[in-house]
C-alpha positions in Angstrom: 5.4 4.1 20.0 6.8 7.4 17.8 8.9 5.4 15.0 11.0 8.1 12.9 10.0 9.2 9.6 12.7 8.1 7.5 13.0 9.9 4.5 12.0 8.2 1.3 13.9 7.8 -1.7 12.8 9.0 -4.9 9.7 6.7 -6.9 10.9 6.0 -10.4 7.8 6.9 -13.1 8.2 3.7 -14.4 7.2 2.1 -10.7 4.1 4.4 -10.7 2.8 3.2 -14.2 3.4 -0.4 -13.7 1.4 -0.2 -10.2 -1.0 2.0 -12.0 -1.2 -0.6 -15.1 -1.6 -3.5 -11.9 -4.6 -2.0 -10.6 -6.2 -1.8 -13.9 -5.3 -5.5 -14.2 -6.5 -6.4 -11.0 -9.9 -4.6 -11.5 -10.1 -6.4 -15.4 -10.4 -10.1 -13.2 -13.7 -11.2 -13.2 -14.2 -10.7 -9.8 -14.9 -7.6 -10.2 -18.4 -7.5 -9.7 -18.5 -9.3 -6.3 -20.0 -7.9 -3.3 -16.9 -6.6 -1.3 -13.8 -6.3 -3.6 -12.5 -2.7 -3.8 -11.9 -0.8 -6.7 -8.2 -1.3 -7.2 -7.5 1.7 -9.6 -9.1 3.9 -7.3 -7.1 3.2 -3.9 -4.2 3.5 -5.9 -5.2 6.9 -7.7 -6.0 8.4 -3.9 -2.1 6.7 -3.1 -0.2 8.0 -5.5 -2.6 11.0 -5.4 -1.6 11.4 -2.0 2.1 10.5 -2.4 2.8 11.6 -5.4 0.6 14.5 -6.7 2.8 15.8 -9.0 3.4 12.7 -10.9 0.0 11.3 -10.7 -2.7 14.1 -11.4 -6.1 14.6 -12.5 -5.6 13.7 -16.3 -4.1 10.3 -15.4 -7.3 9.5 -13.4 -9.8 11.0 -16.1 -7.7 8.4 -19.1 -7.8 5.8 -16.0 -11.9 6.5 -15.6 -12.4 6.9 -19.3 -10.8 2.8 -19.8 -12.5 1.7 -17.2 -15.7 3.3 -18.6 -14.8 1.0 -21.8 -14.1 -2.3 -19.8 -17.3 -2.2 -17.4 -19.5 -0.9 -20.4 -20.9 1.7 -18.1 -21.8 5.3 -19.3 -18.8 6.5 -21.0 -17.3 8.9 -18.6 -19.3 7.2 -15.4 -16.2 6.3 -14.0 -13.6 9.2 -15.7 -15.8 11.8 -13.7 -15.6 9.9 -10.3 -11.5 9.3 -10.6 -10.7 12.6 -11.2 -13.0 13.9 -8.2 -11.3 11.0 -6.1 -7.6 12.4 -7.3 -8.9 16.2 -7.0 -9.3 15.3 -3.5 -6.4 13.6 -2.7 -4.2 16.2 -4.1 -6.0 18.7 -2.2 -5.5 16.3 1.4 -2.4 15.0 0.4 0.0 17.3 2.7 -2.2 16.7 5.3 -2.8 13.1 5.3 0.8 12.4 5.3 1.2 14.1 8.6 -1.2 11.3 10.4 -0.3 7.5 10.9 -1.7 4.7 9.1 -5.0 4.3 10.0 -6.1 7.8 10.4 -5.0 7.9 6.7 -7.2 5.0 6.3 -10.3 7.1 7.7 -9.6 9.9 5.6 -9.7 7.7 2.4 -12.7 5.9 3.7 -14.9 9.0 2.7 -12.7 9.7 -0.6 -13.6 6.3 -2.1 -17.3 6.6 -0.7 -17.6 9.7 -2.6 -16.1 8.7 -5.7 -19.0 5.7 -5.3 -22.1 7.9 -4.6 -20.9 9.8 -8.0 -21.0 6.0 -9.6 -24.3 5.2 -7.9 -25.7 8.8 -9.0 -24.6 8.4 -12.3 -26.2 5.1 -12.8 -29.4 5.5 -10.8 -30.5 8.5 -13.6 -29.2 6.3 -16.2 -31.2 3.0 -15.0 -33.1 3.8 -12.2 -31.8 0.8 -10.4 -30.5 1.3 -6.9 -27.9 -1.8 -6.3 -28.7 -1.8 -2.5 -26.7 -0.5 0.2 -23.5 -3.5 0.0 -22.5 -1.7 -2.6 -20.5 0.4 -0.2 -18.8 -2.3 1.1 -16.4 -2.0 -1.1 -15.0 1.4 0.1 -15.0 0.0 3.5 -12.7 -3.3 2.2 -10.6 -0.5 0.1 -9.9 1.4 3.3 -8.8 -1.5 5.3 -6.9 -2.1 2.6 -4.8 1.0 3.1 -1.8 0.0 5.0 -1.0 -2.9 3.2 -1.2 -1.1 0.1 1.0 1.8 1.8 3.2 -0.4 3.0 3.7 -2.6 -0.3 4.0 0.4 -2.7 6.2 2.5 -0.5 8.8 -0.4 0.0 10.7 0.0 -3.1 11.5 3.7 -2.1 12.7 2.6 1.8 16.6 2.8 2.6 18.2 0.1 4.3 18.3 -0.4 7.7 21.6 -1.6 8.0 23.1 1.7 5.8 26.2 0.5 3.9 28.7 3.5 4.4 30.5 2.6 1.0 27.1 3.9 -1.1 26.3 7.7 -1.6 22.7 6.8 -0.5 
């Protein structure tokens, strides 16, 4: 089944910060540390990477990285170097990964996110020496699946209406 591509309405900055500002909410909870749950502020970097590249670049990610760095108490720039990888990525795929459907973009995050968490695991194994096991890519896996849901939730605000009301300019 071929549905059209509709043509999106502009995103408002202020829609991209307070998802962005969400994430880093969601990744502050702590659950956090449990085997399986993505890393929020990532899958929405490679989005609005992907989406939005112009709006949502590399410096965002490396501030992103660098609070996260402060929150998890990590190696202070741990996380800033694997976000801005991720988004270097995603702005380099992002014209085409929006020609696919929605799970073919989920494979092409898949090995985005594992990346970004073999530079974590790198980074921490010369710090520590401590390899966390291999369920510690479950995560991207979880993050990937997530990929429609999080496409479909943070595109919605830019969708027209079905039903077009002729009496509005757009």
């Amino acid at each position: 089944m071929n549905r059209p591509h509709y043509i999106l309405l502009p995103v408002s900055p202020l829609f991209i910060a307070f998802s962005l500002f969400c994430a880093f909410l969601f990744n502050l909870l702590p659950w956090g540390h449990f085997i399986g749950v993505p890393d929020f502020v990532a899958l929405l970097l490679v989005f609005w990477g992907v989406h939005q590249p112009r709006k949502v670049g590399i410096g965002t990610a490396f501030v992103l990285g660098l609070l996260m760095d402060v929150h998890d108490a990590t190696l202070l720039g741990e996380n800033a170097l694997a976000y801005t990888l991720l988004s270097y990525f995603a702005i380099m795929l992002h014209r085409r990964m929006l020609w696919f459907p929605i799970w073919t973009q989920a494979m092409h995050v898949f090995p985005l996110l594992l990346m970004a968490q073999s530079v974590q695991l790198v980074v921490r194994f010369f710090v520590s020496g401590k390899f966390p096991g291999w369920f510690y890519f479950i995560e991207s896996v979880v993050a990937a699946v997530l990929w429609p849901l999080t496409t479909w939730l943070l595109l919605a605000p830019q969708r027209r209406a079905v039903d077009r009301d002729h009496t509005r300019p757009i």
